[in-house]
DRENDO-1510 file (C-alpha; in Angstrom, 1 decimal, always signed):
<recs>
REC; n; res; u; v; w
REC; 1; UNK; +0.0; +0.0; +0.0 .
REC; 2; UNK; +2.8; +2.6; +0.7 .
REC; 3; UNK; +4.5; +1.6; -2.5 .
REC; 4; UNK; +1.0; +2.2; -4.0 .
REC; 5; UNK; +0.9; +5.4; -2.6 .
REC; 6; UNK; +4.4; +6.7; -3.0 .
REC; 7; UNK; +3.8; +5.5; -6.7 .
REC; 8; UNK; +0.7; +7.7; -7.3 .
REC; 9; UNK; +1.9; +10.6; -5.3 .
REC; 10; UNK; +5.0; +10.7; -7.6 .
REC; 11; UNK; +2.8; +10.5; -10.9 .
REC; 12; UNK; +0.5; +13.2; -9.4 .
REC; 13; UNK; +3.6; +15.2; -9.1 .
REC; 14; UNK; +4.8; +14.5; -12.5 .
REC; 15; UNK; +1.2; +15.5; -13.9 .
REC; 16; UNK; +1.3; +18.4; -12.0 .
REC; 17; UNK; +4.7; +19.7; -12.7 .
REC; 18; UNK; +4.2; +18.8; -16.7 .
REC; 19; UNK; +0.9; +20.4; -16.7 .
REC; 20; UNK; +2.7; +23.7; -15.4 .
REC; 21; UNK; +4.8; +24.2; -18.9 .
REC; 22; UNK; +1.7; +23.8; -21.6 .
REC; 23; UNK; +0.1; +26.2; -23.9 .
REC; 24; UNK; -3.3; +26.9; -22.7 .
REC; 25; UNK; -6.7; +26.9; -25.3 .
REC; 26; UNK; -6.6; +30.7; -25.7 .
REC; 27; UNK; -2.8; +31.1; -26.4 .
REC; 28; UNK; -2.7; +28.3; -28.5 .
REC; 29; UNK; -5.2; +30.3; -30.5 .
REC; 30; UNK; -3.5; +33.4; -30.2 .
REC; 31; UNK; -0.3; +32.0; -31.6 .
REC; 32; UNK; +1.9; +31.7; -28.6 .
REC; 33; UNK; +4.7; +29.1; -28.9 .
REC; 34; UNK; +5.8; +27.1; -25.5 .
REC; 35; UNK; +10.0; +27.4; -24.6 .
REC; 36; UNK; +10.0; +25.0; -22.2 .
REC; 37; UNK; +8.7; +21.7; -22.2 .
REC; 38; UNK; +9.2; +20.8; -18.3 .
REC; 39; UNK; +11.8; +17.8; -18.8 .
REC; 40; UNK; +15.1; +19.5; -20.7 .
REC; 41; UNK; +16.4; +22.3; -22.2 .
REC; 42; UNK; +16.4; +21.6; -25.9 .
REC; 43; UNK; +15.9; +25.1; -27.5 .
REC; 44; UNK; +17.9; +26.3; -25.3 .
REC; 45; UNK; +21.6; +27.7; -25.2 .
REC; 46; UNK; +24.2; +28.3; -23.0 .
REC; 47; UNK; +25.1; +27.3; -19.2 .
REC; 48; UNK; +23.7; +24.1; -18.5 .
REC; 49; UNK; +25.6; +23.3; -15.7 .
REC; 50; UNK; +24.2; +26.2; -13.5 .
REC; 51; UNK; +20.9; +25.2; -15.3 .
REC; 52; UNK; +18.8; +22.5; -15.2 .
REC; 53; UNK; +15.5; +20.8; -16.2 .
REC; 54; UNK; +14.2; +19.9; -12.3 .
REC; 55; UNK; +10.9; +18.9; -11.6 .
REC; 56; UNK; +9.0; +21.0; -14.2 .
REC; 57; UNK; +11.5; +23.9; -13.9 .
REC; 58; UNK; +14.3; +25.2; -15.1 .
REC; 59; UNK; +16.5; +25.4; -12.2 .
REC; 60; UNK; +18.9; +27.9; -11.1 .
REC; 61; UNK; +21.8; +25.7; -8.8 .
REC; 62; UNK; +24.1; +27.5; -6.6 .
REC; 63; UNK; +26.2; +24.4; -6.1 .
REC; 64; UNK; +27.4; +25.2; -9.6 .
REC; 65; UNK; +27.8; +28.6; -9.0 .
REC; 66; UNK; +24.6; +29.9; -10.2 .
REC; 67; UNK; +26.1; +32.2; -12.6 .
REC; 68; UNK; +26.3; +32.5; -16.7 .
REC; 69; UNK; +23.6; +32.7; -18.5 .
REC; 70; UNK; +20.8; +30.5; -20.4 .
REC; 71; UNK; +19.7; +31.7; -23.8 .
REC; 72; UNK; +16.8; +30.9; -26.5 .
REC; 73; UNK; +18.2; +29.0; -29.5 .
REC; 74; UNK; +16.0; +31.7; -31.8 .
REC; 75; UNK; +16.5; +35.5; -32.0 .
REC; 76; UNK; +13.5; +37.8; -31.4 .
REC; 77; UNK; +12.5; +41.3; -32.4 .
REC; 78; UNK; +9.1; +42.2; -31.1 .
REC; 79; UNK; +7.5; +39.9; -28.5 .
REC; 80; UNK; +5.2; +38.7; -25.7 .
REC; 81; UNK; +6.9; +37.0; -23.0 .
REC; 82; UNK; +5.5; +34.9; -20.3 .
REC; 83; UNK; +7.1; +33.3; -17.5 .
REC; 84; UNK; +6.7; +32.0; -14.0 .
REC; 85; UNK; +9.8; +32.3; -11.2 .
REC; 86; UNK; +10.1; +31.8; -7.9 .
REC; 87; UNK; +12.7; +33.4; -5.8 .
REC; 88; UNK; +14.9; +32.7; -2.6 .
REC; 89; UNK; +16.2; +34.9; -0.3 .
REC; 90; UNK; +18.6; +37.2; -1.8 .
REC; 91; UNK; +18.1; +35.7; -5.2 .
REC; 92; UNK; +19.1; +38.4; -8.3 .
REC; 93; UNK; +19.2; +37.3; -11.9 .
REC; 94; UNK; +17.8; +39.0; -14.9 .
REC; 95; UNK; +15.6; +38.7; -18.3 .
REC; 96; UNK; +17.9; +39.6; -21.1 .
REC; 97; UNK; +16.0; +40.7; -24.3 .
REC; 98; UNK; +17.4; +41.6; -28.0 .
REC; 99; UNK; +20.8; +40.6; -26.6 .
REC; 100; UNK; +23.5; +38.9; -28.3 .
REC; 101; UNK; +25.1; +35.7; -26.8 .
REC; 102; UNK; +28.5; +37.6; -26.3 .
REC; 103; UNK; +29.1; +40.4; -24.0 .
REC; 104; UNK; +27.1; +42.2; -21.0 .
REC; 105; UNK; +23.5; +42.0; -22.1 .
REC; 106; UNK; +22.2; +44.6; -19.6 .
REC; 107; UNK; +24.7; +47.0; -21.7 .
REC; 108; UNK; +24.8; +45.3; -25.3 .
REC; 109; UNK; +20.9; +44.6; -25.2 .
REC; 110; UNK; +18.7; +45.2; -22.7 .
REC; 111; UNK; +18.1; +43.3; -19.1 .
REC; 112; UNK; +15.0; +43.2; -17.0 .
REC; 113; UNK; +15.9; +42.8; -13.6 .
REC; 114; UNK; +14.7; +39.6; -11.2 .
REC; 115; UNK; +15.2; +40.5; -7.9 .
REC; 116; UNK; +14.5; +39.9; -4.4 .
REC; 117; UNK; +13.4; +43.6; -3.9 .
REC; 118; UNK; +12.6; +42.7; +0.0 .
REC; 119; UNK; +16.1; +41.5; +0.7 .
REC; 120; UNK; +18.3; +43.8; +3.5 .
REC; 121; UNK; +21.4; +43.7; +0.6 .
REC; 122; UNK; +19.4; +45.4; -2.0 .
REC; 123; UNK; +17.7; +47.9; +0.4 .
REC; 124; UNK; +20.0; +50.9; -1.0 .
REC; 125; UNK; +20.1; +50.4; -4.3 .
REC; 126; UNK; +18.8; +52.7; -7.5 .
REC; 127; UNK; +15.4; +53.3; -8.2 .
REC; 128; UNK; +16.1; +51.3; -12.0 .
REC; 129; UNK; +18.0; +48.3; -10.2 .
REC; 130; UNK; +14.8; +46.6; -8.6 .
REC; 131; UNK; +13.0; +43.9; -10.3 .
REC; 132; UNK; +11.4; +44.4; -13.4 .
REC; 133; UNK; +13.2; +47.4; -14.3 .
REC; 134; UNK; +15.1; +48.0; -18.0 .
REC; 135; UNK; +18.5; +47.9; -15.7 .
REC; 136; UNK; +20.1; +51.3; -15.8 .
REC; 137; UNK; +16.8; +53.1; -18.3 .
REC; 138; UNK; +13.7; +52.6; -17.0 .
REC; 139; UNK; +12.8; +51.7; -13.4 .
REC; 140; UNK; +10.2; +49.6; -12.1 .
REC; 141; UNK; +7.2; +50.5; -9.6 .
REC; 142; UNK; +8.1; +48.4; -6.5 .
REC; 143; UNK; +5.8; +46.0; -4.2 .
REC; 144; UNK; +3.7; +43.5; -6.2 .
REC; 145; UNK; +6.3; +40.7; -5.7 .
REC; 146; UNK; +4.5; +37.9; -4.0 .
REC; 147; UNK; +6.8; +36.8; -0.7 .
REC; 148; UNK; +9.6; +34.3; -1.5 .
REC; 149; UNK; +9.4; +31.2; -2.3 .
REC; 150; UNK; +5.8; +32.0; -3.6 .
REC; 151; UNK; +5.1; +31.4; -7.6 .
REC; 152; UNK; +5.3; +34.9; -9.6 .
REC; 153; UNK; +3.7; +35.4; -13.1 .
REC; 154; UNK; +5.4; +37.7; -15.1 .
REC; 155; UNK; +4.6; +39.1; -18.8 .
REC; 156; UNK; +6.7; +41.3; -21.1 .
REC; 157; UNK; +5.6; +42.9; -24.3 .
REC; 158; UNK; +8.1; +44.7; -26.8 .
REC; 159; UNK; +7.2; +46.5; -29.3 .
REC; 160; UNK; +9.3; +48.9; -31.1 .
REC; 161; UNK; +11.2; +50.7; -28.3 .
REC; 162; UNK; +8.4; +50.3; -26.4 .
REC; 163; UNK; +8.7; +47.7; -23.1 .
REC; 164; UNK; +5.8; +46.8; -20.8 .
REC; 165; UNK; +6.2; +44.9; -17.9 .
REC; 166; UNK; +3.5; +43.3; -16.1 .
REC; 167; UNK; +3.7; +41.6; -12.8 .
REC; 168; UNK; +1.3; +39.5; -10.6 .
REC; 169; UNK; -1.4; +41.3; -13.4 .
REC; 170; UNK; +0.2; +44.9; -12.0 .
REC; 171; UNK; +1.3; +46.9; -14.8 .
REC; 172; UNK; +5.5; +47.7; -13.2 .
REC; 173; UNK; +6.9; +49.3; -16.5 .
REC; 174; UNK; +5.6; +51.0; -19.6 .
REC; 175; UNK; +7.7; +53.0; -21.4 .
REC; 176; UNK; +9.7; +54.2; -24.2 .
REC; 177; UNK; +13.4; +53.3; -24.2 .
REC; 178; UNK; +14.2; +55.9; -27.2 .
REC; 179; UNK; +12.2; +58.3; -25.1 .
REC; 180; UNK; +13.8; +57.0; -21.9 .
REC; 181; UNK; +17.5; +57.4; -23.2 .
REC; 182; UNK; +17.3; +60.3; -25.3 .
REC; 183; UNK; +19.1; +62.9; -22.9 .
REC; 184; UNK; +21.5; +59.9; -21.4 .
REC; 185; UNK; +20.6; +57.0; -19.4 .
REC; 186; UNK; +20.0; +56.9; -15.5 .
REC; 187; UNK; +22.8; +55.0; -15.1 .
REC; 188; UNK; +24.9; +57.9; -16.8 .
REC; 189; UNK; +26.2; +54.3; -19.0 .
REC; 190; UNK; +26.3; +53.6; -22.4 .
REC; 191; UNK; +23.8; +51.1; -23.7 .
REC; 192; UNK; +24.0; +50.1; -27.4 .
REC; 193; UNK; +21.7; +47.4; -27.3 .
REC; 194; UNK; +18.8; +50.0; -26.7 .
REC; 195; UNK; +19.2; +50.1; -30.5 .
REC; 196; UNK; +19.1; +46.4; -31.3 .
REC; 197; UNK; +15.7; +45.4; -32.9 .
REC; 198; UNK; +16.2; +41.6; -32.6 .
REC; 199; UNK; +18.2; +39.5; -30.4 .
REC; 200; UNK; +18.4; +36.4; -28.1 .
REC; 201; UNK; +16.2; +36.1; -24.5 .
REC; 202; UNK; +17.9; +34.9; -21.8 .
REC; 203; UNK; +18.5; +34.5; -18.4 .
REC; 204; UNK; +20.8; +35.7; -16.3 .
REC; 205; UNK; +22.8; +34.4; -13.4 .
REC; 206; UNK; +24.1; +36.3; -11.0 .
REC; 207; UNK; +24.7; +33.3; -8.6 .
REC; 208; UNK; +21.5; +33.1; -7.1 .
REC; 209; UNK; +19.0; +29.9; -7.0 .
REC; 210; UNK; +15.8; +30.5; -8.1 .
REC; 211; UNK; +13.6; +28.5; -10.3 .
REC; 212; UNK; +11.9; +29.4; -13.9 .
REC; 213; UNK; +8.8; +27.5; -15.7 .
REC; 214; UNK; +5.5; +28.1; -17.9 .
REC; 215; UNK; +7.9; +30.0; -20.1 .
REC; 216; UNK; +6.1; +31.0; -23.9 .
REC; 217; UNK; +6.5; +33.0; -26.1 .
REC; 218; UNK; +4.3; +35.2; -28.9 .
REC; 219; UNK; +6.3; +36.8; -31.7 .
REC; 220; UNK; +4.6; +40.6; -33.0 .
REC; 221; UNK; +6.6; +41.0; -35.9 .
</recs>
């Protein structure tokens, strides 16, 4: 009986966690294209010894180091991006969008932060360093992260220069990077991949566990 029940506890789990990273009816219809299918990483680039296909998520392991960075096999110009994450304590890593696979993609494309904005480490940093913000552009409003080690539900459409980011159905970003960057950046940095109008998504380590899944995709262009 226990082997019974271990058995169908286990498949319950599997069903569960499998169920997670489908399309639904609606997106399906609406064109959206799954990135992850719950069991490996095909489609994807990169570091995949810091990540790893776990249990219906892509897995961010500090044992590894938790660093590097995981990119989509296909570039992408304009683009709705859904994702789930769930964050640890301290946990920082970013979203990089229109990047290419080479260099600092919050510099030579663009990077969304993921951040534990509650954490006593990040308590003094810049207004456009907290999660969901274009990193050094366009900062994000703050306090609609749900506590740690709860499931978020993030969505980011880009369009042109424009970047909306929505998290937990709270609209955190909507703006205009041209528009943004025109008289210099808040960072007082140069960012080049402002510019790009395609490029690779990612994500980026910055040796922190967390955990990604449900991640899809709808191309614009």
């Amino acid at each position: 009986m226990k082997r019974l029940a271990l058995f169908l506890a286990i498949a319950a789990f599997s069903t569960a966690s499998f169920a997670q990273n489908k399309l639904t009816k609606e997106e399906k219809k609406d064109g959206y294209m799954l990135l992850f299918n719950g069991k490996d990483l095909s489609g994807w680039v990169g570091n995949k010894q810091d990540y790893v296909a776990e249990n219906g998520t892509i897995a961010v392991k500090t044992d590894a180091g938790g660093s590097g960075n995981l990119y989509t096999e296909k570039e992408y110009g304009d683009f709705i991006f859904r994702f789930e994450f769930k964050l640890t304590p301290d946990a920082n890593n970013g979203l990089g969008i229109r990047t290419p696979l080479e260099g600092d993609a919050a510099y030579v494309g663009m990077e969304l932060q993921i951040l534990d904005n509650t954490a006593e480490m990040y308590s003094k940093l810049q207004p456009y360093q907290y999660h969901g913000s274009v990193y050094g552009v366009i900062p994000a409003k703050k306090g609609f992260l749900k506590p740690v080690g709860e499931w978020n539900y993030e969505e980011v459409e880009v369009k042109g220069n424009k970047v909306k980011v929505t998290l937990n159905g709270e609209v955190i970003v909507d703006g205009d990077i041209a528009e943004a960057s025109k008289d210099g950046t808040m960072d007082h940095k140069e960012h080049p991949g402002l510019k790009n109008k395609k490029g690779y998504i990612g994500f980026l380590g910055h040796g922190s566990e967390l955990y990604f899944r449900s991640i899809r995709i709808k191309e614009l262009d």
